[in-house]
C-alpha positions as CSV (number, residue, x, y, z in Angstrom):
1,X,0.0,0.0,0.0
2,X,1.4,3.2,-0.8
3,X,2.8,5.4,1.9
4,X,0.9,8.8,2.3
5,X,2.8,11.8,0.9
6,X,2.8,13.8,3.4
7,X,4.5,11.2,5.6
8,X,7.2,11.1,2.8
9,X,7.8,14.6,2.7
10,X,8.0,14.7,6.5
11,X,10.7,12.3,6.6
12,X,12.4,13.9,3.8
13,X,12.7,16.9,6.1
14,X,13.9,15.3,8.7
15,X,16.8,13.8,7.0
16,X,19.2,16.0,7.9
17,X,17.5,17.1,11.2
18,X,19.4,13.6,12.4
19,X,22.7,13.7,11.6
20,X,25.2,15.1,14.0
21,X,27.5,18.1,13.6
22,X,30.8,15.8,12.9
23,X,28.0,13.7,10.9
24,X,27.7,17.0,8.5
25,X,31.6,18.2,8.6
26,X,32.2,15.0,7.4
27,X,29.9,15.0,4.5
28,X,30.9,18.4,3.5
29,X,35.0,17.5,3.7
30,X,33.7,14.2,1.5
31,X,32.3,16.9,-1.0
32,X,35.6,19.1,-0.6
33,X,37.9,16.2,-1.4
34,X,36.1,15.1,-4.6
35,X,36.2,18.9,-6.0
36,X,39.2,18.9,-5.4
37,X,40.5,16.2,-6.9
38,X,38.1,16.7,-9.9
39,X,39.6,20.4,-9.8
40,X,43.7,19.3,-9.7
41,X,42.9,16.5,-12.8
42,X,41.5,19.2,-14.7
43,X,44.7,21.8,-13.4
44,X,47.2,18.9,-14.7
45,X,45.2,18.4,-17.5
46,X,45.2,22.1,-19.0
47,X,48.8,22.2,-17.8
48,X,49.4,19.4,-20.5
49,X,48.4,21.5,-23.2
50,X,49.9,24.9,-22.1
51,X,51.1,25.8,-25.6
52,X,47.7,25.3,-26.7
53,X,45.8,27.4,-23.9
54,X,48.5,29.9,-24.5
55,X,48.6,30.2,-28.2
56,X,45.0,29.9,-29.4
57,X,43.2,31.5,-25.4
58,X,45.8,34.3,-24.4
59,X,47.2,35.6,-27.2
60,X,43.7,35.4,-29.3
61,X,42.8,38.9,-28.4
62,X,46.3,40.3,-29.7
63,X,46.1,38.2,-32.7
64,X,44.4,40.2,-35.9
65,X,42.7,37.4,-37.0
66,X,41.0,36.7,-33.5
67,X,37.1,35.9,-34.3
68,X,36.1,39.1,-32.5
69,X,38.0,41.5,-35.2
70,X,36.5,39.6,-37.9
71,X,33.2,39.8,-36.7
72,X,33.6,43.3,-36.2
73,X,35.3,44.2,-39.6
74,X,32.3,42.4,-41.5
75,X,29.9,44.5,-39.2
76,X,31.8,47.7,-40.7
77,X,31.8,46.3,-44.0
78,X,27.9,45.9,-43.9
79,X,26.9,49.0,-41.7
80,X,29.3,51.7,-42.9
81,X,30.6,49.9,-46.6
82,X,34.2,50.5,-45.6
83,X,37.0,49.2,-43.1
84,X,36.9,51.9,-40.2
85,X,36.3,49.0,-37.6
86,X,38.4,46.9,-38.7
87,X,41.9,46.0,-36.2
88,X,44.7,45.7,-39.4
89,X,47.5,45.6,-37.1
90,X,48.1,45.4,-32.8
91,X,51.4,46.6,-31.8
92,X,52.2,44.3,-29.2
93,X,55.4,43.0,-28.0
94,X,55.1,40.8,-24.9
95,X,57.9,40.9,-22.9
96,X,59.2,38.5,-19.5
97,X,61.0,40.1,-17.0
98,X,61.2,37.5,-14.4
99,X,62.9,34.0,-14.1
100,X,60.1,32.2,-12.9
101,X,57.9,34.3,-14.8
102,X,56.7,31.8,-17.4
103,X,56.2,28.9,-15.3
104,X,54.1,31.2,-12.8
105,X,51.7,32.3,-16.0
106,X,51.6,29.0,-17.1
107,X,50.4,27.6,-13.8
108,X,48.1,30.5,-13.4
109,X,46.2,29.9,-16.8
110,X,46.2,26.1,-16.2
111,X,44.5,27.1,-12.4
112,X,41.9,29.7,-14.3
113,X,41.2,27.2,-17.3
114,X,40.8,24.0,-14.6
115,X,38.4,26.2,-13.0
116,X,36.4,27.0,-15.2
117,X,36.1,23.5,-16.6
118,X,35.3,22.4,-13.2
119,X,32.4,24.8,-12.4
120,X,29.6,22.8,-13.4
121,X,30.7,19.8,-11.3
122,X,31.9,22.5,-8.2
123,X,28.3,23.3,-8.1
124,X,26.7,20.0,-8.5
125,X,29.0,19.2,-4.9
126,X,27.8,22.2,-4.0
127,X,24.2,21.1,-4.6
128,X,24.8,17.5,-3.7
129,X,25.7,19.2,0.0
130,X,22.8,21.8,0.6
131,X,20.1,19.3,-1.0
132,X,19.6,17.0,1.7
133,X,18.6,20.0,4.3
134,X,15.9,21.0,1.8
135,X,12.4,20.0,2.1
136,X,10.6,18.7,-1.3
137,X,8.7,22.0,-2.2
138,X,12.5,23.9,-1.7
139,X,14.1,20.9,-4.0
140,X,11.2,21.8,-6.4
141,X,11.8,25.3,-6.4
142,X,15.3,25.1,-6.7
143,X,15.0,22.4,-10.3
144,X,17.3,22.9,-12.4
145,X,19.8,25.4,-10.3
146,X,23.4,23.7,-11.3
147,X,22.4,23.9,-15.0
148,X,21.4,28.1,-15.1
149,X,24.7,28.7,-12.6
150,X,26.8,26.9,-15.5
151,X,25.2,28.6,-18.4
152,X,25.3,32.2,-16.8
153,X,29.2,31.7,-15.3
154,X,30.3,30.0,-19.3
155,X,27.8,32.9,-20.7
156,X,29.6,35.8,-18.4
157,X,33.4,34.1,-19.2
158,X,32.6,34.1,-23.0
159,X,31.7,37.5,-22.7
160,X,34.0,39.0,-20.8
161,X,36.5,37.2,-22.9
162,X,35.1,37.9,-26.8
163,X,34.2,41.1,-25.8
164,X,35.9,43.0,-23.2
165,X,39.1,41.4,-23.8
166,X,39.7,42.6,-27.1
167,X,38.6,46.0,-26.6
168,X,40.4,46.6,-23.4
169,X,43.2,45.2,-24.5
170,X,43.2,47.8,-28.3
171,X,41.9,50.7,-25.8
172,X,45.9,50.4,-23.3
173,X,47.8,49.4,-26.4
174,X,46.2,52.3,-28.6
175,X,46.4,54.5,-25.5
176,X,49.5,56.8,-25.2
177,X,50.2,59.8,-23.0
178,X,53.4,60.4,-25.6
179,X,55.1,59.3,-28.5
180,X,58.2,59.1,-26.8
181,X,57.3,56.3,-24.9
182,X,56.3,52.8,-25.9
183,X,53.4,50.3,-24.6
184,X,55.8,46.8,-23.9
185,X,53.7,45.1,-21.2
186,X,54.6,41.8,-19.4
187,X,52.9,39.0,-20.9
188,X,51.8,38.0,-17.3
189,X,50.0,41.4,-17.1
190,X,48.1,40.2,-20.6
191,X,47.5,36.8,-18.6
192,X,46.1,38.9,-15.4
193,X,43.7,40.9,-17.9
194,X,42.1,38.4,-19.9
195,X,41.5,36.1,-16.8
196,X,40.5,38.5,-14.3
197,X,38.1,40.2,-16.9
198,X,36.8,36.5,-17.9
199,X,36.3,35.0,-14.3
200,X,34.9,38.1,-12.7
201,X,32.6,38.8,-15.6
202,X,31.6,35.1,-15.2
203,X,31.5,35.3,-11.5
204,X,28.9,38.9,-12.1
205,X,27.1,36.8,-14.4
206,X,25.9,35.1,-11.1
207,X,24.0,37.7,-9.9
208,X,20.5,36.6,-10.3
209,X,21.8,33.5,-8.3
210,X,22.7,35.2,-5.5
211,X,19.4,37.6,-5.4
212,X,17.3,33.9,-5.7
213,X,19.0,32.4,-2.3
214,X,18.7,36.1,-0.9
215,X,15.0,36.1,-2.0
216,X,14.6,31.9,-0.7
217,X,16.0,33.7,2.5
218,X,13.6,36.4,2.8
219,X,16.7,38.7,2.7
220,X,15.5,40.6,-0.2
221,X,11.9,41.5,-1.9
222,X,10.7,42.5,-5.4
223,X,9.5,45.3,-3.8
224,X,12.9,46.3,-2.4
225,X,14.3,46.2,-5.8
226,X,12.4,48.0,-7.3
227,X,12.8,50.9,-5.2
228,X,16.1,51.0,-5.2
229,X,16.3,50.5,-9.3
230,X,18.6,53.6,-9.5
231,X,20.9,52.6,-6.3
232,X,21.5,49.2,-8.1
233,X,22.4,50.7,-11.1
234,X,25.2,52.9,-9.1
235,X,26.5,49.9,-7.4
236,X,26.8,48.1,-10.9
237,X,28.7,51.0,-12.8
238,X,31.4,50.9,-9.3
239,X,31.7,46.8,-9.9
240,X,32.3,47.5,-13.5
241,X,34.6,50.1,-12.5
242,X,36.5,47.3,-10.2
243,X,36.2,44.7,-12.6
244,X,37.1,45.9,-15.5
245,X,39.7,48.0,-16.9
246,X,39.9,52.0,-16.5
247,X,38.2,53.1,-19.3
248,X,34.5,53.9,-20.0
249,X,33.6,51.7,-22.8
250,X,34.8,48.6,-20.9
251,X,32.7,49.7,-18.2
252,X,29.7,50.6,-19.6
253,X,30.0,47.6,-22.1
254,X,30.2,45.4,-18.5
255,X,27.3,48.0,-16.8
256,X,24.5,47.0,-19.5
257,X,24.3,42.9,-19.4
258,X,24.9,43.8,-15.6
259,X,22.2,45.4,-15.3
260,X,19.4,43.5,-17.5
261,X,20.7,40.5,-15.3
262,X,19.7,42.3,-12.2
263,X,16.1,42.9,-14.2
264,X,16.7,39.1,-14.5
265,X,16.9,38.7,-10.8
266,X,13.9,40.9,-10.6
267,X,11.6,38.2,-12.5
268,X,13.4,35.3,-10.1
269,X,12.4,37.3,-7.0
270,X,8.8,38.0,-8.1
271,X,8.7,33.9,-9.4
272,X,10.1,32.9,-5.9
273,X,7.4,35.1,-3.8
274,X,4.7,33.6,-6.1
275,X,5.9,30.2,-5.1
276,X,6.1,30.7,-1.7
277,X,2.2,32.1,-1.9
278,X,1.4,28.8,-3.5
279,X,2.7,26.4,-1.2
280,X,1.8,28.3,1.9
């Protein structure tokens, strides 16, 4: 005879209600040492093909030929019928001026690219962890979660590398207070832009995450938001501002998906009180 759902449901949310505090520390270190490892494979992996990540990730966006110019130079051809948005040449000489400097890059883009490979199984840990301390209507509510924090982290990393790579990177090499002197950056300091701009884009990306936990918490209303529309906006033009390059195009390229996410988070929030009307 089937069991009564309720009674199902009621056990369900006293799964974790049982287990002990070591009981939990030790599922959570259990979690920690699988990401981990899953994490380091990856990291030895991308280390393996260093020349590769090096050749065809970083030094895309100096590279004429990178898919972003081309894109852009057809736009120019088919909006203005001539060339003036087209990159012909980036004067760029990388330089190393430290002994341990390659070795250093390399592990650093091997650390970024393992990362970012990792992040969809880094949040199914993640949601393998906090699951068992949710009831059934939260685990309903939260369907699907893993999937939309992978897309908007890749969505945010291809974006902040397609886009505000290149154009940061022409706006400091273009950029010169005089003639008399001459733009040789570091390689690691082209390593340092193109990741930070890529992870932190993909990490902003997670925005209407983190306002759907705040809004599961009570922390934070549809109501609040949109009162505060025009304080949000300010606080997205500073994290441009930190995130990106000093320049305004960067920024306000960076400011507008920003801020259409945070509409985004807007919808979640209204879609979560909605839900939480229902079930009560």
């Amino acid at each position: 005879m089937p069991l009564d759902q309720g009674k199902i449901e009621e056990e369900e949310e006293k799964g974790t209600g049982s287990m002990s505090f070591f009981d939990h520390v030790d599922e959570l270190r259990s979690h920690i040492v699988r990401s981990v490892i899953v994490l380091i494979g990856l990291v030895i992996i991308a280390f393996t093909y260093i020349d590769s990540l090096f050749k065809y990730a970083i030094l895309g966006p100096i590279n004429e030929d990178f898919l972003t110019y081309r894109l852009l130079c057809r736009f120019s051809e088919w909006m203005y019928q001539d060339a003036r948005l087209c990159v012909q040449t980036i004067n760029l000489q990388l330089t190393n001026l430290q002994v341990q400097g390659q070795f250093m890059a390399a592990f650093k883009i091997s650390l970024i690219a393992g990362f970012i490979a990792s992040f969809p199984y880094l949040m199914w840990e993640l949601w393998r962890f906090v699951k068992p301390a949710l009831t059934s209507k939260e685990k309903n509510m939260a369907t699907g979660l893993v999937t939309v924090c992978s897309l908007l982290f890749f969505s945010g990393v291809l974006f902040g590398y397609f886009v505000l790579s290149p154009i940061s990177i022409n706006f400091f090499v273009s950029f010169q207070i005089s003639d008399m002197i001459a733009n040789q950056p570091t390689f690691q300091n082209v390593v340092s832009l193109i990741t930070v701009l890529s992870v932190g884009t993909g990490l902003l990306f997670l925005l209407p995450v983190l306002m759907y936990f705040l809004a599961r918490l009570g922390l934070l209303s549809s109501a609040f938001l949109k009162k505060y529309r025009k304080h949000a906006f300010l606080i997205i033009i500073i994290l441009s501002a930190i995130v990106t390059p000093p320049d305004v195009i960067s920024q306000g390229i960076l400011a507008i998906p920003i801020y259409l996410l945070y509409e985004m988070g807007l919808i979640v929030t209204k879609r979560v009180e909605a839900k939480r009307e229902k079930f009560d």
